[in-house]
N, C-alpha and C positions, 0 to 999 in steps of 0.2 A: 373312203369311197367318194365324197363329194368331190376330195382334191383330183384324184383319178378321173371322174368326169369334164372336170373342165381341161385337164393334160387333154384328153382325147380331142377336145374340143379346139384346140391349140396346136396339138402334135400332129398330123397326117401319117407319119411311121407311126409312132404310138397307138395308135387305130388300125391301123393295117397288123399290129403283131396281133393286136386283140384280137382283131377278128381270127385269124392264122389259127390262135392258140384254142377260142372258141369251137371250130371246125374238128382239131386235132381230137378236144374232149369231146366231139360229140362221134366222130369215127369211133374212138378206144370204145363207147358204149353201142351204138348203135350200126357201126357201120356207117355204107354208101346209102342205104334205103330211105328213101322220103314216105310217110307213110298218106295214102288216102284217104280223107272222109269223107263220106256224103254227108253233106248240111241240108236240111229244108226247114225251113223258116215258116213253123206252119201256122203265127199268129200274129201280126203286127199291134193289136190290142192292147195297153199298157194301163194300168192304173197308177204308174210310179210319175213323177214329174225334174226328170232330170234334166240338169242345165243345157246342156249340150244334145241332147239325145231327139231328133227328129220323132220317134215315135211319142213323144212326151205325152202324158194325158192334154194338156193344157194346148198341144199341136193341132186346134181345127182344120188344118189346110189338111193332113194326114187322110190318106185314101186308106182307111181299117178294112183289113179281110181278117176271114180266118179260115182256116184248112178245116175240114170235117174226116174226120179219123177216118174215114173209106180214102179220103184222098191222100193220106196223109202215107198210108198203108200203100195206095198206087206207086206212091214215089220209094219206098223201100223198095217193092217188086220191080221197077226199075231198076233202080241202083243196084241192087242184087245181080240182076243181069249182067250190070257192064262188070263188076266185078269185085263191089265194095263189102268190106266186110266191117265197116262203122258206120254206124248213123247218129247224127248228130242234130237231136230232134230241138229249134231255138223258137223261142219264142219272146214276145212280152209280158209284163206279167197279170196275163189274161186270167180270171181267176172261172171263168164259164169250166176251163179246164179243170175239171176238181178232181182234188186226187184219186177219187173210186175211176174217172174216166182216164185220167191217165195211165192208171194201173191197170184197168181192162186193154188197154192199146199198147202198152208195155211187152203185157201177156202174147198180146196178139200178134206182136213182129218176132214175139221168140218162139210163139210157136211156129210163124210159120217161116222162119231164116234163121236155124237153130244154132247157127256157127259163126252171129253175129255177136257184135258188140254196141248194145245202148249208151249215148253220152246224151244226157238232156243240158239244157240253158233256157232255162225256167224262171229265173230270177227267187226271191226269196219266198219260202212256204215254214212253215211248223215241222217241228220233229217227229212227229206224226206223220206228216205228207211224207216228210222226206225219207225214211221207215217201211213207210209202205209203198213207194216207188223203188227200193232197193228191193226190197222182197219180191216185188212183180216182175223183177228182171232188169231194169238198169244197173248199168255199169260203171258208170260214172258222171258227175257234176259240174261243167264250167260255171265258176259267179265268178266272176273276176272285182279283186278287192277295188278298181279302179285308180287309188291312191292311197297309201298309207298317211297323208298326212291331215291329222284331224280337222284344221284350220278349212284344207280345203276341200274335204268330201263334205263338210256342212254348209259350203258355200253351195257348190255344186248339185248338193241332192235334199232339197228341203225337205222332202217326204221321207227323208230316211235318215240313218245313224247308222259312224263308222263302229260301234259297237255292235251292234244288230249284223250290219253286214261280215264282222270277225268273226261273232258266235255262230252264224250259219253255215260258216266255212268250218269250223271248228265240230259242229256237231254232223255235217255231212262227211267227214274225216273220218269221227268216232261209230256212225253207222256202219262205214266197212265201203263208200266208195273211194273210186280211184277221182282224185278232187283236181281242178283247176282253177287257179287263181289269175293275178294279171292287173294290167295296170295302163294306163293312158299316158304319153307322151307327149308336150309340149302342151299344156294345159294350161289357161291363162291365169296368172299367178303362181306359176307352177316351179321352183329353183330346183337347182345341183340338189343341195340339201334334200329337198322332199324326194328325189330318184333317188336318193341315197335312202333313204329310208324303207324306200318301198323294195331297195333288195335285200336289206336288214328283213326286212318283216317275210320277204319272199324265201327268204335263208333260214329261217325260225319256223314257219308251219311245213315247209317242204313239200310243196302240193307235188304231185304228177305230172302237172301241164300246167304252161305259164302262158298265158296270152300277152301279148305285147303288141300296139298301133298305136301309130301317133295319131294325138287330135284333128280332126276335121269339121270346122263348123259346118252348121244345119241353117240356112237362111232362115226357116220359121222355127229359129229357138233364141234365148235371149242371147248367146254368144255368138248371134251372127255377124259380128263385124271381127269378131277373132280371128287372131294369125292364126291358119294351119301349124302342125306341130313337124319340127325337123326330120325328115325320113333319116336321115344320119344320127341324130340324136334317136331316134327307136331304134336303130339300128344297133348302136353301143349297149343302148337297155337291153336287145335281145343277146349279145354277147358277154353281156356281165349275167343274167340271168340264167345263161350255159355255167357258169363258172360258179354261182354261189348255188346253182341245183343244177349238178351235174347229170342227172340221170331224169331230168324232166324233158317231156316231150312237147317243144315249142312250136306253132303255129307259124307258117311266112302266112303273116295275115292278108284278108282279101284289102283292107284299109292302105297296106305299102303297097300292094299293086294299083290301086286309087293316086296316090300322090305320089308313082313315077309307075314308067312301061315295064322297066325292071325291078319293080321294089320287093316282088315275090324270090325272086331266083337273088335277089343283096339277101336279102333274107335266111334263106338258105345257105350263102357263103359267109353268114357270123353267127350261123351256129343252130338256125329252125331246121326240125325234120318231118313237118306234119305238112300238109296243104291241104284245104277242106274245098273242093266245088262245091256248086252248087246245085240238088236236085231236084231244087221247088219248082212251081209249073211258072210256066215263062210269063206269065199272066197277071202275075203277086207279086215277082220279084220286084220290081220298080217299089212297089209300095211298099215295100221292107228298109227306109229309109232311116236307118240310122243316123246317116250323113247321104249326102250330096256325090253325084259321079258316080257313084259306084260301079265297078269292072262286070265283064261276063253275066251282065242281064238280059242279052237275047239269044246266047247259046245253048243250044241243046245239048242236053246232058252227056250223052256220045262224045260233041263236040268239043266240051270243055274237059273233058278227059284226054282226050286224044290230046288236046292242045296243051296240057296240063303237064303231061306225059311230054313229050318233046322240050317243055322249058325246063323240065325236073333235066333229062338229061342234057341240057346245054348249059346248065350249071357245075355240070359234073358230077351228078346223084342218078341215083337209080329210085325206079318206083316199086314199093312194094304197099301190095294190095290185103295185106296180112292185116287182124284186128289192131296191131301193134299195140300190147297192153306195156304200161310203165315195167319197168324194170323188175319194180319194188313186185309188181305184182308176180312177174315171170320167175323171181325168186323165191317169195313166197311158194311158187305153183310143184317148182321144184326139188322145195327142202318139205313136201309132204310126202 
């Protein structure tokens, strides 16, 4: 796999079949359909201290909001409107949210948008939490491993361990959600070898959904003088990750739309079928800084559908507004 990385890296045809053969497996499973999520980013709060990561604890410049579950609820009741039937509740890992609140507010969007689908991005909690948000009604987990390679998740994440972050993935698995994994692109210190690695590992737990973005530094975090990471090089990541989990549902993240005008709809032509707007209030978004630039921060929600919708089809996909659950799940649903 390393050697394969650097051919693409070298080859221009070589890259261009990847991508081709990418597209082909993701048609034979899913079709033309790109699926939609509504995201609201309803806490920028973090207790974790990651290298990269603009929300950092350690980030005083950081303007901290947090959404209060009536509002949080407002933007379901939106999105619902325009026609979503995922929500994709992200946060930091704000711990004010405790599992009994999130499990009443869980309850509270199923009962009232019965023919939705819950995904949280929560970062890490106890098998406990995670137990009792399954039972409340969500439906599925993004953490994304960020890197499989041990060297450099303990550079990267002082406050945390690549073991901790496997077994969380492991035990949100064995609960019974549909799980997302993923991984950062162009990461300083980052080789062929460790991308090879991390589709090894991405090939052996076989999550649902694979997140994939290249790096973008944070000017107030310690890797601000870092190169951004290659949109082409995520680009191959997301077309090998079609290939070693064929039946995963991959993001054209908002990050490739950040680091080119077209990097959503490249996205989509090597192999992503999800795109997630955004349904937080226009007000927080800025301050939901991951990284730097970030795309469709003053568009109203309407607007960024509509707009969302026309790049889906000038890609040559179609949009479908369906829960779109994993594969694994729709077979399951079917062989009962």
């Amino acid at each position: 796999m390393t050697e394969l990385l650097v051919r693409l890296e070298e080859e221009p045809t070589v890259r261009a079949q990847l991508r081709k053969l990418a597209v082909r497996i993701k048609m034979e499973r899913y079709g033309k359909g790109v699926f939609l999520r509504g995201l609201i980013e309803f806490s920028s709060i973090c207790r974790q201290d990651c290298m990269y990561c603009g929300l950092r604890a350690s980030n005083k410049q950081a303007d901290r909001y947090r959404l209060r579950p009536e509002e949080i609820l407002a933007c379901c009741a939106e999105g619902y409107e325009l026609g979503y039937r995922t929500f994709v509740l992200q946060s930091g890992e704000d711990y004010w949210f405790t599992a009994a609140r999130l499990a009443k507010l869980i309850r509270e969007i199923k009962s009232r948008f019965t023919d939705v689908a819950v995904t949280l991005s929560i970062g890490e909690r106890d098998d406990e939490t995670y137990a009792l948000l399954y039972e409340a009604g969500a439906d599925r987990f993004l953490l994304r491993h960020e890197t499989a390679s041990p060297r450099l998740y303990a550079k990267l994440h002082p406050t945390m361990t690549i073991e901790s972050r496997r077994s969380r993935l492991l035990a949100l698995q064995r609960i019974g959600f549909q799980i997302g994994a993923g991984c950062m692109v162009g990461l300083p210190g980052q080789t062929n070898s460790d991308l090879a690695d991390d589709l090894v590992y991405l090939h052996s737990l076989s999550p649902d959904m694979i997140g994939i973005g290249p790096f973008l530094p944070h000017s107030n975090t310690p890797l601000r003088d870092a190169s951004q990471g290659s949109m082409e090089k995520a680009l191959d990541m997301v077309s090998l990750s079609r290939l070693v989990v064929p039946d995963a549902l991959i993001p054209a993240s908002t990050a490739m739309g950040t680091i080119h005008p077209q990097g959503r709809e490249k996205a989509l032509q090597a192999g992503a079928n999800v795109v997630m707007p955004n349904l937080s209030p226009l007000a927080v978004r800025p301050k939901y800084a991951i990284y730097e630039n970030k795309i469709c921060l003053g568009d109203e929600s309407a607007q960024c559908r509509h707009c969302l919708e026309l790049r889906i089809r000038g890609a040559g996909f179609e949009v479908d507004m369906g829960r779109g659950d994993s594969l694994r799940v729709q077979r399951q649903l079917l062989s009962q």
